[in-house]
Structures are given as C-alpha cells and as structure tokens.
N, CA, C and O atoms as a Tripos MOL2 file, in Angstrom:
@<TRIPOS>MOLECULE
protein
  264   263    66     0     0
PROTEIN
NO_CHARGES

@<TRIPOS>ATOM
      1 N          -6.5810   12.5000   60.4500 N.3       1 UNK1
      2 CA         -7.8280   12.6190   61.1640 C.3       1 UNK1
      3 C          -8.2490   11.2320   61.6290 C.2       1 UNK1
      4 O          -7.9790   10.2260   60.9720 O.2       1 UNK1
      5 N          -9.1130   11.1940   63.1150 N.am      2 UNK2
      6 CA         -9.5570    9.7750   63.4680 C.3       2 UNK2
      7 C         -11.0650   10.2620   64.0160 C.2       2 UNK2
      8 O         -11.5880   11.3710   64.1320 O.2       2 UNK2
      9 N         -11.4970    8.9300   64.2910 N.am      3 UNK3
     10 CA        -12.9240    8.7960   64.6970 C.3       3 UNK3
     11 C         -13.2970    9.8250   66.0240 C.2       3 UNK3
     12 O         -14.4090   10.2090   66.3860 O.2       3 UNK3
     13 N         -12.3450   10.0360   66.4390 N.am      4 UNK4
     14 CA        -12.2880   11.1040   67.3860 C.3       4 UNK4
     15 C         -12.5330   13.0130   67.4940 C.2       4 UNK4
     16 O         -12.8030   13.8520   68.3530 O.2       4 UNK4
     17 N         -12.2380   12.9500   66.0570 N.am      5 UNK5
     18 CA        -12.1760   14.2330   65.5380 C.3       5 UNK5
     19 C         -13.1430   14.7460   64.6630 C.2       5 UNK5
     20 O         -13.0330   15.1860   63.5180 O.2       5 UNK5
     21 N         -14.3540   14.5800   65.5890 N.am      6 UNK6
     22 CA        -15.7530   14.5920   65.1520 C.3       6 UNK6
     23 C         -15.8750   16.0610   63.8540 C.2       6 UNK6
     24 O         -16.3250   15.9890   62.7110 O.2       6 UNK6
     25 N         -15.1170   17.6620   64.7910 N.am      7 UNK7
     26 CA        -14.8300   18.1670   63.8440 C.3       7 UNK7
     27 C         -14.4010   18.7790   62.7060 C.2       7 UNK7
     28 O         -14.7570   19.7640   62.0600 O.2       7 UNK7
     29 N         -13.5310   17.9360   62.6170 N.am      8 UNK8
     30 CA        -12.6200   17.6720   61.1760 C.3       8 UNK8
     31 C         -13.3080   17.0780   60.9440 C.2       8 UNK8
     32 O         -14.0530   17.9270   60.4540 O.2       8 UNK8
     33 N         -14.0480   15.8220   60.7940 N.am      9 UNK9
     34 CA        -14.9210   14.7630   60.0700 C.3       9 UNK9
     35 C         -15.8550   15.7460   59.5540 C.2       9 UNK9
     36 O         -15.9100   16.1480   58.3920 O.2       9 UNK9
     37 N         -16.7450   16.1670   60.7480 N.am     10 UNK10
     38 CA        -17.9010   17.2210   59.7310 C.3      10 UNK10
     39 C         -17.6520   18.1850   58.6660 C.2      10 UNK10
     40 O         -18.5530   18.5120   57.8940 O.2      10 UNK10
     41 N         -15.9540   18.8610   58.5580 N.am     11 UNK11
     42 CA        -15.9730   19.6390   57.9830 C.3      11 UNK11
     43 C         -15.7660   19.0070   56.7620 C.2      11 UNK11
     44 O         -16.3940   19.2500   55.7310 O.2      11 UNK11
     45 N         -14.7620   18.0880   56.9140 N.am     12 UNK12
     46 CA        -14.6610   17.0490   55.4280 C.3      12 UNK12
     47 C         -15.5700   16.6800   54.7640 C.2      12 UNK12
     48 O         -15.7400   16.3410   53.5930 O.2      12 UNK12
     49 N         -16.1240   16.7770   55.6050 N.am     13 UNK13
     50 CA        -17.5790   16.0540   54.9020 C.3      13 UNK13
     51 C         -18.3590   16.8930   54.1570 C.2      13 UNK13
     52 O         -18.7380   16.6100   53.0210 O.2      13 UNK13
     53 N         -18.7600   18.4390   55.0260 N.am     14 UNK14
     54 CA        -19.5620   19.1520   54.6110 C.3      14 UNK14
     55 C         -18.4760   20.0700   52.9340 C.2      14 UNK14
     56 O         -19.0000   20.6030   51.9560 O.2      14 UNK14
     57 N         -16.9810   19.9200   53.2130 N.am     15 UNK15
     58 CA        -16.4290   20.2790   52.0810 C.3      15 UNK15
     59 C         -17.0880   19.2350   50.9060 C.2      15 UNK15
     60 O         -17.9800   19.7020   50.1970 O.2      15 UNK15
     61 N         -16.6470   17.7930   50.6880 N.am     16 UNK16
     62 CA        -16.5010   16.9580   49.9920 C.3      16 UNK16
     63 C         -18.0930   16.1610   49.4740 C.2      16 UNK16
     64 O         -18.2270   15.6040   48.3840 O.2      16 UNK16
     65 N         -19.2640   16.2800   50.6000 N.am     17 UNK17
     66 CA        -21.0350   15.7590   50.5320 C.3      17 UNK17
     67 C         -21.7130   17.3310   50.1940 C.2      17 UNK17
     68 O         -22.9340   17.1980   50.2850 O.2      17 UNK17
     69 N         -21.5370   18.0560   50.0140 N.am     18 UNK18
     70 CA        -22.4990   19.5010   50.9430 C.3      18 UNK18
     71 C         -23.9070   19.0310   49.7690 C.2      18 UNK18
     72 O         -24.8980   19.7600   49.7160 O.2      18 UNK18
     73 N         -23.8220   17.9730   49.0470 N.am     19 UNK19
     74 CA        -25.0940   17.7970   48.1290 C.3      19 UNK19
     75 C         -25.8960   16.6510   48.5960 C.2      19 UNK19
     76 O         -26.8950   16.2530   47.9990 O.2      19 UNK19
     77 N         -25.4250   16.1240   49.6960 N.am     20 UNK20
     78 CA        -25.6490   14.8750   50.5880 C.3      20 UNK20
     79 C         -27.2320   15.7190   50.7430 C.2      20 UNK20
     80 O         -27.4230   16.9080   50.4840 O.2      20 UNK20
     81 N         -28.1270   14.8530   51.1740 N.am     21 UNK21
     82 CA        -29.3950   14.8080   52.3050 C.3      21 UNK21
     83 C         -29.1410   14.1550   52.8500 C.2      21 UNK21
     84 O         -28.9530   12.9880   52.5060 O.2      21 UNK21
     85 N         -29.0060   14.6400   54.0430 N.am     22 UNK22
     86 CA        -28.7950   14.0350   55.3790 C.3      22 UNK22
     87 C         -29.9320   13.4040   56.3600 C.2      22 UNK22
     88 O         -29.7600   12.6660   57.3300 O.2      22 UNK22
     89 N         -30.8430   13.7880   55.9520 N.am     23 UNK23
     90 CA        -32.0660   12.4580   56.1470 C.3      23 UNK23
     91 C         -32.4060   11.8690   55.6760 C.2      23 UNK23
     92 O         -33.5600   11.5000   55.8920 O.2      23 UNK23
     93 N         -31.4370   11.1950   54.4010 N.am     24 UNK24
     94 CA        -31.8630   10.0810   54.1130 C.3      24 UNK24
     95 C         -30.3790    9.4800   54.2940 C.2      24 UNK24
     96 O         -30.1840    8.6410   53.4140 O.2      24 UNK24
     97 N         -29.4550    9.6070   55.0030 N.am     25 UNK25
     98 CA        -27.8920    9.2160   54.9500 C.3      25 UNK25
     99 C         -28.3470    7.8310   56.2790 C.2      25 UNK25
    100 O         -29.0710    7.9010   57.2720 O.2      25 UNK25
    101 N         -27.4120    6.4950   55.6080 N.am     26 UNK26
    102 CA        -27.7010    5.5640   56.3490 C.3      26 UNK26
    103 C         -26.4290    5.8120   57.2260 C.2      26 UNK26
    104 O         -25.8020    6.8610   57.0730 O.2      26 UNK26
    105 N         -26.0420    4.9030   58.1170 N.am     27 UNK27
    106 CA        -25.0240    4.7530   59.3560 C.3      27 UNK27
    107 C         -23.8960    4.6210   58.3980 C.2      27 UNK27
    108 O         -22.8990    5.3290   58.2580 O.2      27 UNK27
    109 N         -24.3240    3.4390   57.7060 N.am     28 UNK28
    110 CA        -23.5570    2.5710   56.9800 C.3      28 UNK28
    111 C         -22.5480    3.3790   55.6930 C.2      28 UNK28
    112 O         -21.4020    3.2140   55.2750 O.2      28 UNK28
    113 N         -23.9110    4.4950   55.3040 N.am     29 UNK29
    114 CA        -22.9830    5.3200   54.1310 C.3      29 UNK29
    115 C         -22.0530    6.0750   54.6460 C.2      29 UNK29
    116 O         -20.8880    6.0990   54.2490 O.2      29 UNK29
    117 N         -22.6310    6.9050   55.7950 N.am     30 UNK30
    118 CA        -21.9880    7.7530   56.4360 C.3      30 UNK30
    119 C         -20.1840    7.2290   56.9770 C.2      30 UNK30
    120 O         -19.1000    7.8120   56.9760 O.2      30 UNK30
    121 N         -20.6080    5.9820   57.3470 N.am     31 UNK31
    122 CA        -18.8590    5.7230   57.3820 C.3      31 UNK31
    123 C         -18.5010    5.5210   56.1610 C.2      31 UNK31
    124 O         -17.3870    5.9830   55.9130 O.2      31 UNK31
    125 N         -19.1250    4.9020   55.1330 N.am     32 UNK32
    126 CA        -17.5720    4.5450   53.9520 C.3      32 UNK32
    127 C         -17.7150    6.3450   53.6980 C.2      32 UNK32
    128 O         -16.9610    6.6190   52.7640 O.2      32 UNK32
    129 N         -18.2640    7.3380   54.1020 N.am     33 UNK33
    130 CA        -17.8000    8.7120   53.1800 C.3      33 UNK33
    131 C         -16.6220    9.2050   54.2970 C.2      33 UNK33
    132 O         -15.5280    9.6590   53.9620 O.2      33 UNK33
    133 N         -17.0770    9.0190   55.6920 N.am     34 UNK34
    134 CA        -15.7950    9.1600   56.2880 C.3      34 UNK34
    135 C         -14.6780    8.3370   56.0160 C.2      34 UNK34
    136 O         -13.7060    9.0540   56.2530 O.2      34 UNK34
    137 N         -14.3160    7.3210   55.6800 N.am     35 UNK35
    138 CA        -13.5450    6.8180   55.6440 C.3      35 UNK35
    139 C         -13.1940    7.0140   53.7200 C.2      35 UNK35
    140 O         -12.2380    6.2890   53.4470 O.2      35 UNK35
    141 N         -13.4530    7.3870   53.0960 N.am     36 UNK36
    142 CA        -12.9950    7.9190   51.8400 C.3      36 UNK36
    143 C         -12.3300    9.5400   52.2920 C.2      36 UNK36
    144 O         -11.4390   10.0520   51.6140 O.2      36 UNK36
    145 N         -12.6750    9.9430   53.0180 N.am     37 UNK37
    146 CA        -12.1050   11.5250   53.0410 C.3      37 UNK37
    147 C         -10.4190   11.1870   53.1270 C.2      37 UNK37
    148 O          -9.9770   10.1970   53.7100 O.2      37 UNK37
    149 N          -9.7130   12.0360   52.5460 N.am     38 UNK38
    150 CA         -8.5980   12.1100   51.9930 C.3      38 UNK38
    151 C          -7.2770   12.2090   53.5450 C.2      38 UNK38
    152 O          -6.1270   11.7720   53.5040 O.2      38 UNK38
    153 N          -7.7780   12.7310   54.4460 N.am     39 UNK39
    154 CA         -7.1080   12.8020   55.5200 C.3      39 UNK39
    155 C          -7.4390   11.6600   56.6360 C.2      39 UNK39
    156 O          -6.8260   11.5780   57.7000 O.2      39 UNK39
    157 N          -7.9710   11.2220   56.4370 N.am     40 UNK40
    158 CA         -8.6180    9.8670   57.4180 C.3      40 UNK40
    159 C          -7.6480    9.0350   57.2930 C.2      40 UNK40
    160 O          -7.3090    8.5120   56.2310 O.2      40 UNK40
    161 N          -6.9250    8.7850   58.8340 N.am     41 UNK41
    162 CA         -6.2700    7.6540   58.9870 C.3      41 UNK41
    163 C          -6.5450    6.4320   59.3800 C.2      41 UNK41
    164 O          -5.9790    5.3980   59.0260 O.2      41 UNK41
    165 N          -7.6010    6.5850   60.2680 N.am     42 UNK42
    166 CA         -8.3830    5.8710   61.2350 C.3      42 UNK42
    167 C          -8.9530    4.0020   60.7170 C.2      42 UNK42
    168 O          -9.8000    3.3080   61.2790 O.2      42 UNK42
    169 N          -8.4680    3.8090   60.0180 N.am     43 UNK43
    170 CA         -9.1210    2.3940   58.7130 C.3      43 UNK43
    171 C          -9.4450    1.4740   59.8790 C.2      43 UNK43
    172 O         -10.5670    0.9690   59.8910 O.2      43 UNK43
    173 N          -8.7470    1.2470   60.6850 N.am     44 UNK44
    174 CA         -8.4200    0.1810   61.3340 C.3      44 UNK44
    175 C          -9.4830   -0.3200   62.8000 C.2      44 UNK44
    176 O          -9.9820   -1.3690   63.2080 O.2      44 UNK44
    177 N          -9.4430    1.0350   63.2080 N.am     45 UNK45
    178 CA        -10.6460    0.8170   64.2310 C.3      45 UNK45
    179 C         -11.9250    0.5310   63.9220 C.2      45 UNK45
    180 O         -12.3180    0.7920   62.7850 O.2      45 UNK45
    181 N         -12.8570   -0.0900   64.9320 N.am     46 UNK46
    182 CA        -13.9720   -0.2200   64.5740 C.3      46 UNK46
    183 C         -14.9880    1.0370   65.0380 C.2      46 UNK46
    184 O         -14.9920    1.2850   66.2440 O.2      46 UNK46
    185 N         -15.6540    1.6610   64.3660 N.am     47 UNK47
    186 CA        -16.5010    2.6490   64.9320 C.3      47 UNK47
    187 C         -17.2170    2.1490   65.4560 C.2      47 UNK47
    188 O         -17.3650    0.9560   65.1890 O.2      47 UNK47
    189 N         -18.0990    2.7980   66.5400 N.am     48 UNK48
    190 CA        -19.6330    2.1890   66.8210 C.3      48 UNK48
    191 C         -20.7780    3.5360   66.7410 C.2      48 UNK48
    192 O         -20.4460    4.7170   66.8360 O.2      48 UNK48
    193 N         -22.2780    2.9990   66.5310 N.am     49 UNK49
    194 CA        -23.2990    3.2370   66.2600 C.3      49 UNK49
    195 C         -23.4280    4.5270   66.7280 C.2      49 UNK49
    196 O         -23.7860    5.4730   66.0280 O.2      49 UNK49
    197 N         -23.0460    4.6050   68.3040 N.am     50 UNK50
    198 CA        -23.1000    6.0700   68.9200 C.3      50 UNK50
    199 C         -22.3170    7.1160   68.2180 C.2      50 UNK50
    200 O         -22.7570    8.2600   68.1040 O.2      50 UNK50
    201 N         -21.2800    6.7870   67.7920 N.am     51 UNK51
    202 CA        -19.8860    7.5870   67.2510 C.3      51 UNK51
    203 C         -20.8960    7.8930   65.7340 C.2      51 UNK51
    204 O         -21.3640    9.0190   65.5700 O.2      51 UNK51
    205 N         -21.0140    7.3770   65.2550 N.am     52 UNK52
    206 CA        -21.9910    7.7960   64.0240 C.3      52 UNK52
    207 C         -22.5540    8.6020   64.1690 C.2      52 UNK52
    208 O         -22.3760    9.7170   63.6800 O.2      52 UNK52
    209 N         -23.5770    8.1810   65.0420 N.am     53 UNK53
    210 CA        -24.7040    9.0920   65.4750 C.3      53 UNK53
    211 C         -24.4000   10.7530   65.5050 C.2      53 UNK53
    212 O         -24.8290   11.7220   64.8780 O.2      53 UNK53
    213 N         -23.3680   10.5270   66.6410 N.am     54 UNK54
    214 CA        -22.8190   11.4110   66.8160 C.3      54 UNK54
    215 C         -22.0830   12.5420   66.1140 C.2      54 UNK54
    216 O         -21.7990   13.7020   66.4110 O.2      54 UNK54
    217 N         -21.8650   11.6670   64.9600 N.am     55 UNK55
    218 CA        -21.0750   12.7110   63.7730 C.3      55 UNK55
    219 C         -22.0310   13.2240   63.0610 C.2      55 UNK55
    220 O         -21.9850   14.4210   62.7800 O.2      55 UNK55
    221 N         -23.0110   12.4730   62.6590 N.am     56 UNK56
    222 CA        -24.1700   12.5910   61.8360 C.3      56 UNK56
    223 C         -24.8680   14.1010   62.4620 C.2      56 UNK56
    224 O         -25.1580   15.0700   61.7610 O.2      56 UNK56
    225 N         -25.0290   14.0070   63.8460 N.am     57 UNK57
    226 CA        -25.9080   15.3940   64.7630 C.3      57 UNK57
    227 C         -25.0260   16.5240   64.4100 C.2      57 UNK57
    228 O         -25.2920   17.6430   63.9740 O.2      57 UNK57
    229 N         -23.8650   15.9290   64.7210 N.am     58 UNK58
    230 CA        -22.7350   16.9820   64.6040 C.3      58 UNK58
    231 C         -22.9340   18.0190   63.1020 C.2      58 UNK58
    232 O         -22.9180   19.2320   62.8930 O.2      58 UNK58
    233 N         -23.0870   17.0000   62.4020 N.am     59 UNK59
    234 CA        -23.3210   17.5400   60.5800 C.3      59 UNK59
    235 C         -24.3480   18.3060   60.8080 C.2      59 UNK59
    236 O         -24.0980   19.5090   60.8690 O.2      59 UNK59
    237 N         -25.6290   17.9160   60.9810 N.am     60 UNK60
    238 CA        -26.8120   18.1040   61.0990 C.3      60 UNK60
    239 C         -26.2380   19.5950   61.5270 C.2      60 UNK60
    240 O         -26.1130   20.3760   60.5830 O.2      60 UNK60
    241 N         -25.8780   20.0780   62.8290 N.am     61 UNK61
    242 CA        -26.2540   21.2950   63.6750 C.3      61 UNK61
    243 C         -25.2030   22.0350   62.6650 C.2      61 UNK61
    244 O         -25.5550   23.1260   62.2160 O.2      61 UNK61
    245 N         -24.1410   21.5930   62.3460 N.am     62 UNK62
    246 CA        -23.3690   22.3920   61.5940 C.3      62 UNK62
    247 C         -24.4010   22.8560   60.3890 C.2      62 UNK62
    248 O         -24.3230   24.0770   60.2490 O.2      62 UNK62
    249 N         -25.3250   22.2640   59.4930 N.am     63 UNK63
    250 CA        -25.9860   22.6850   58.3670 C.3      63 UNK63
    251 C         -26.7290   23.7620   59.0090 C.2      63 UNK63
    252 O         -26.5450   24.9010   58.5800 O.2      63 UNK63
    253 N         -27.4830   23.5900   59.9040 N.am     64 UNK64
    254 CA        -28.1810   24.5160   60.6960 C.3      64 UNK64
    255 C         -28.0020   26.1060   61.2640 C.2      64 UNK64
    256 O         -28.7780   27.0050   61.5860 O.2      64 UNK64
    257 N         -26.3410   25.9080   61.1930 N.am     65 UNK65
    258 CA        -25.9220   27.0570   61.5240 C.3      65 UNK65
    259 C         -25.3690   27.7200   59.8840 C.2      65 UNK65
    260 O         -25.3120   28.9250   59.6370 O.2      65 UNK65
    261 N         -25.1050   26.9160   59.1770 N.am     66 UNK66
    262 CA        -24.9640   27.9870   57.7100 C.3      66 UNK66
    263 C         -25.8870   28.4730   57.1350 C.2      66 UNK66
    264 O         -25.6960   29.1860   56.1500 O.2      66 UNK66
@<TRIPOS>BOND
     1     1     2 1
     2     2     3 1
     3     3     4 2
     4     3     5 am
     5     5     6 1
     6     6     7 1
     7     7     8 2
     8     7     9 am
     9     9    10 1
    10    10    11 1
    11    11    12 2
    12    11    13 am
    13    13    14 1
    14    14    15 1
    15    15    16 2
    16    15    17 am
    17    17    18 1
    18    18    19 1
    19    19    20 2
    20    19    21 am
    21    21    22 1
    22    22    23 1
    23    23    24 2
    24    23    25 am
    25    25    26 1
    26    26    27 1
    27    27    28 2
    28    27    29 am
    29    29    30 1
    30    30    31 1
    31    31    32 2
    32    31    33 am
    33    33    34 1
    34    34    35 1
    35    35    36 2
    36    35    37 am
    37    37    38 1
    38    38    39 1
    39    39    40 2
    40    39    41 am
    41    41    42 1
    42    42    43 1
    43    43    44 2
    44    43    45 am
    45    45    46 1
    46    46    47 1
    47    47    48 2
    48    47    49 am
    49    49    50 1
    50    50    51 1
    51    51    52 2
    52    51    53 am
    53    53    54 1
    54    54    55 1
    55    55    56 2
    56    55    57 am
    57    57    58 1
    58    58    59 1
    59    59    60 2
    60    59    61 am
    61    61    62 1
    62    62    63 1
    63    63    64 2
    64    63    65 am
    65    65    66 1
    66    66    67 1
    67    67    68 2
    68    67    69 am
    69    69    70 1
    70    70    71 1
    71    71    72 2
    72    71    73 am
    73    73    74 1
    74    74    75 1
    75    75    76 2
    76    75    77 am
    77    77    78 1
    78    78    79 1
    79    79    80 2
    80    79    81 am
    81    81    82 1
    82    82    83 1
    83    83    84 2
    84    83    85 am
    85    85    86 1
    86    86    87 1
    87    87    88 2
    88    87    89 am
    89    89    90 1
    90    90    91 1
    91    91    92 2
    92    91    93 am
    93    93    94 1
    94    94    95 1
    95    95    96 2
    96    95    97 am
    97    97    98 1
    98    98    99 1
    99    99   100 2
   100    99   101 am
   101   101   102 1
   102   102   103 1
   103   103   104 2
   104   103   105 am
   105   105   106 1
   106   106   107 1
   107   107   108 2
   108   107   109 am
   109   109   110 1
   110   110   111 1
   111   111   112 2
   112   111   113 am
   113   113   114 1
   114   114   115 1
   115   115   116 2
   116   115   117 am
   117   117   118 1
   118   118   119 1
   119   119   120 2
   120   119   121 am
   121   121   122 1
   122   122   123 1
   123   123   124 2
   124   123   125 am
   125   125   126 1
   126   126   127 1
   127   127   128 2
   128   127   129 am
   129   129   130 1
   130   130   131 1
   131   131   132 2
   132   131   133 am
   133   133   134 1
   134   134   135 1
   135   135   136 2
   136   135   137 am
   137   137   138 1
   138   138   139 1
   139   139   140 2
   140   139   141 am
   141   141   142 1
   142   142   143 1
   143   143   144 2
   144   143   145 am
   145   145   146 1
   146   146   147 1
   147   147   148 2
   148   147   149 am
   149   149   150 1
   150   150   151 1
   151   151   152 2
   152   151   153 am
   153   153   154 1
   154   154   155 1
   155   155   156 2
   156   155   157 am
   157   157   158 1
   158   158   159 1
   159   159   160 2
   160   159   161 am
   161   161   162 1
   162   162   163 1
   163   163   164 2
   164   163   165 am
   165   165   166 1
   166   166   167 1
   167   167   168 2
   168   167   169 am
   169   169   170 1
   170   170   171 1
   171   171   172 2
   172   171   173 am
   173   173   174 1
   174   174   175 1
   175   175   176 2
   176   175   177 am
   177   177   178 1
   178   178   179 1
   179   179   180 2
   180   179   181 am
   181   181   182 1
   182   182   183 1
   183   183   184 2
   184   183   185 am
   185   185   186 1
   186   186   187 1
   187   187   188 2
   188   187   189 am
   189   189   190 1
   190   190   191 1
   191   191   192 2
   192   191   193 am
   193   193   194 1
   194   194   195 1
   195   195   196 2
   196   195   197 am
   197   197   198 1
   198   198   199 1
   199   199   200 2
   200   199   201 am
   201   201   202 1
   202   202   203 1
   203   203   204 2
   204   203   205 am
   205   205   206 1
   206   206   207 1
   207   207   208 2
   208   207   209 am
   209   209   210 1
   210   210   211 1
   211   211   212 2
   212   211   213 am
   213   213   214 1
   214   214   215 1
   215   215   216 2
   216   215   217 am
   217   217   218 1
   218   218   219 1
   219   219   220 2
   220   219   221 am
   221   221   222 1
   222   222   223 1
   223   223   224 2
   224   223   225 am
   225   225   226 1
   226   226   227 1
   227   227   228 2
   228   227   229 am
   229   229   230 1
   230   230   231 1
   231   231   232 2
   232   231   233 am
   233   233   234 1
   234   234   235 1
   235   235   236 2
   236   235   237 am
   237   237   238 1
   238   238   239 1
   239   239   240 2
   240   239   241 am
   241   241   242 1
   242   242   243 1
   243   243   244 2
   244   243   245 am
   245   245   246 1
   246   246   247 1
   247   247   248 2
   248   247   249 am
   249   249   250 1
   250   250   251 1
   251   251   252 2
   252   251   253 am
   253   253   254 1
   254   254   255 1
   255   255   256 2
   256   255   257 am
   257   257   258 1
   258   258   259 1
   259   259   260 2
   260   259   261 am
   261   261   262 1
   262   262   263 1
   263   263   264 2
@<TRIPOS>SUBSTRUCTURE
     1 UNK1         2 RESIDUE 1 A UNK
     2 UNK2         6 RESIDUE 1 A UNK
     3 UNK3        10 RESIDUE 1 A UNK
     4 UNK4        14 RESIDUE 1 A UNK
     5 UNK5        18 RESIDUE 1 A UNK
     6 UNK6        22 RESIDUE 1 A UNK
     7 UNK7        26 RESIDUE 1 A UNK
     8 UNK8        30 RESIDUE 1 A UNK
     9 UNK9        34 RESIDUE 1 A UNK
    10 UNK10       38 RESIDUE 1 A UNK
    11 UNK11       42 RESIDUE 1 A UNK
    12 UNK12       46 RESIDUE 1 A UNK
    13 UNK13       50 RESIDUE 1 A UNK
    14 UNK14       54 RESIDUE 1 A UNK
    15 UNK15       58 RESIDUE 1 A UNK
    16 UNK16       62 RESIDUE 1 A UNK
    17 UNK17       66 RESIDUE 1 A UNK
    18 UNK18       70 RESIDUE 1 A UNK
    19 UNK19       74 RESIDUE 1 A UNK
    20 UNK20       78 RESIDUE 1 A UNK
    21 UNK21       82 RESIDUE 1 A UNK
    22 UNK22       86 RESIDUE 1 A UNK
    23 UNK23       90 RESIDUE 1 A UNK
    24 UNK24       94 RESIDUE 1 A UNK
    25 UNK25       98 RESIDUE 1 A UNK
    26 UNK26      102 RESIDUE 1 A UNK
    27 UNK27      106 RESIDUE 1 A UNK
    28 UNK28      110 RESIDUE 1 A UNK
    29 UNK29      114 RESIDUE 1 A UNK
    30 UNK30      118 RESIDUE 1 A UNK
    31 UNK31      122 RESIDUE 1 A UNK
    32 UNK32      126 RESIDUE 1 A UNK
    33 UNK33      130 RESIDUE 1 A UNK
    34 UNK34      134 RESIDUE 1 A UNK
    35 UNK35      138 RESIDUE 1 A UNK
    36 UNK36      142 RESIDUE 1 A UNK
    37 UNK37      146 RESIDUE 1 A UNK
    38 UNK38      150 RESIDUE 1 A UNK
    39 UNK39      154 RESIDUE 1 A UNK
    40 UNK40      158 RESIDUE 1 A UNK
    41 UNK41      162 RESIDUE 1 A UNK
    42 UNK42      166 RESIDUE 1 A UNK
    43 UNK43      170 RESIDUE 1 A UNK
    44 UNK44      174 RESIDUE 1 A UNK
    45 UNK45      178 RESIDUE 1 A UNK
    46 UNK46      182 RESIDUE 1 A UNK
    47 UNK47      186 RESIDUE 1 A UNK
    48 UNK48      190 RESIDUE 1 A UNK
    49 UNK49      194 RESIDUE 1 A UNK
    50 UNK50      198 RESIDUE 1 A UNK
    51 UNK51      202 RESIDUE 1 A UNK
    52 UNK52      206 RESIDUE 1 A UNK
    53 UNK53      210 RESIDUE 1 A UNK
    54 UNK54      214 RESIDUE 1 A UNK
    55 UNK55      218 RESIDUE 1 A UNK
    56 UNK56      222 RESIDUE 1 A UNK
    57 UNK57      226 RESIDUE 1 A UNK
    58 UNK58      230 RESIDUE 1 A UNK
    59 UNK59      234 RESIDUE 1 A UNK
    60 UNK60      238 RESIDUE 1 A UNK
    61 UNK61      242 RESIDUE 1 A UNK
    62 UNK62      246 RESIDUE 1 A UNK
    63 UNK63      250 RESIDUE 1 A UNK
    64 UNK64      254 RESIDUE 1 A UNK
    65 UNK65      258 RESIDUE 1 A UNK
    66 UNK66      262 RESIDUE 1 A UNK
C-alpha cells in the first residue's frame, strides 16, 4: 500500500484504530499510524498536509457511513 491508496489506508486504519477519536487525531499521529500499518510500503516519500487531510475526511465519511 502507498500514500496513494487513500482506500486501503482508511480501511487499515479503521481495522487496526476503530478506538481512535478522530477529532482529536493530530496530522502528525495520523501518519506514524499509517505508516505502522503492516502493508505500507510507502516509508520513503514525503506526504504532504493535503494528503493527510485527505485521508483523515476519507476516515471521517467512512465512520459516518457505518
């Protein structure tokens, strides 16, 4: 999985956090948990702020719909 694969990231996430609050999740946490998920290859690139963001909404609407 890479920074690209917004949803594989959410699902990893929502498998591996689902006890997370996500309004209180910083930028900062939110990547080292992506980057701990077990399929993440991605180490090397640098993310940016939007790409966060972006995963973070992504989570968000996914909780919304369970």
């Amino acid at each position: 999985m890479r920074w690209n694969n917004v949803e594989e990231i959410v699902d990893g996430l929502e498998e591996n956090y689902s006890e997370i609050e996500l309004d209180d999740l910083s930028l900062t946490d939110l990547e080292d948990m992506v980057k701990s998920l077990s399929d993440f290859e991605d180490h090397e690139t640098i993310v940016t702020k939007k790409l966060l963001n972006d995963i973070l909404e992504a989570w968000l609407e996914y909780r919304e719909e369970i």
